[in-house]
C-alpha positions in Angstrom: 0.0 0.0 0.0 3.1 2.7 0.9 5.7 0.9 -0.9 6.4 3.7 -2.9 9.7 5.3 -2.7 10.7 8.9 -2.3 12.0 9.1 -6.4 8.9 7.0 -7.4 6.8 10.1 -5.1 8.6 12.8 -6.7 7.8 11.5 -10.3 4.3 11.1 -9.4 3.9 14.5 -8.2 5.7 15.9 -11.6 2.9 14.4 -13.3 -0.3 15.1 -11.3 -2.3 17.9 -12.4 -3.9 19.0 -9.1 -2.3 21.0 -6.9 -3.7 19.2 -4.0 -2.4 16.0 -5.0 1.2 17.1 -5.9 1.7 18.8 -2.4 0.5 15.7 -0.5 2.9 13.5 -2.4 5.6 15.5 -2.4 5.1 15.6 1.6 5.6 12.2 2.0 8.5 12.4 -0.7 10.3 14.2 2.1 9.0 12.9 4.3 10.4 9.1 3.1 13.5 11.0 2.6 14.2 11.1 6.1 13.2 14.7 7.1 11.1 15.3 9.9 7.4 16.2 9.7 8.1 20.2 11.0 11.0 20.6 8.6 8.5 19.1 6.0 6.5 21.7 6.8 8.7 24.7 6.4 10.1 23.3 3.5 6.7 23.4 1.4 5.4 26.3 3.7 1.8 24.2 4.7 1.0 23.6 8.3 2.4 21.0 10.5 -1.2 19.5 11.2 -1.8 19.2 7.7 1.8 17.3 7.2 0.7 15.1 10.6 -2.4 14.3 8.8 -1.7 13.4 5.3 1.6 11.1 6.4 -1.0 9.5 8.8 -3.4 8.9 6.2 -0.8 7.7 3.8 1.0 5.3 6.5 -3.0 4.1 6.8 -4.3 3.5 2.9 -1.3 4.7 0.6 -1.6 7.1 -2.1 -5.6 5.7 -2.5 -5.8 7.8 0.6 -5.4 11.0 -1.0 -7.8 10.9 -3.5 -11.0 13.1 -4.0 -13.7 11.4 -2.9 -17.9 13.1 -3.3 -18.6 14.8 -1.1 -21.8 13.8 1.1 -24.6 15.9 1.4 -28.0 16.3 2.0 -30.1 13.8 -0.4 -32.6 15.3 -2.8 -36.2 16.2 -2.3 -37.1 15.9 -5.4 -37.1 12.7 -7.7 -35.3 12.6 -10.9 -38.7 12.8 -12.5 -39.6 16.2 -11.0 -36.5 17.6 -11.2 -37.0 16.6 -15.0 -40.6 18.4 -15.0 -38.7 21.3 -13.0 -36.0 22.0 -15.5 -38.9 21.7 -18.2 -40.9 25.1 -17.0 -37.8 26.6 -16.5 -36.9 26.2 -19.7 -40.3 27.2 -21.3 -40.3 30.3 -18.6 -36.9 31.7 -19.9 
């Protein structure tokens, strides 16, 4: 699951798009390297707790850990059928 090494982390990061993504892998590059988690920190100037966090999460479910999942929310009211009917007379209104 974390068997990834610190040059296998850095190449990664070079070719992830999302800014997110890159920073969290690119803590636990250093991190692998041997630095500690504050001089982690300072180095890529984000907060300790957020350095604490991701390596946690990372020692816990690898890089699978870091990715965006939906976020949950209130269900709908409506069914897919009314919103259908819904975005029908708004349509006709406009």
């Amino acid at each position: 699951m974390n068997h990834h090494t610190e040059q296998q982390l850095k190449a990664l990061s070079n070719k992830v798009k999302e800014h997110r993504m890159r920073m969290r892998l690119l803590v636990i590059a250093h991190f692998k390297a041997g630095k500690n988690k504050a001089s982690v920190a300072r180095t890529l100037n984000v907060s300790r707790r957020m350095v604490n966090e991701w390596v946690a999460n990372y020692l816990k479910g690898g890089i699978s850990a870091f990715e965006s999942k939906k976020p949950s929310g209130r269900p709908s009211l409506l069914s897919s059928q009314q919103k259908a009917e819904l975005l029908d007379y708004i349509e006709k209104q406009s």
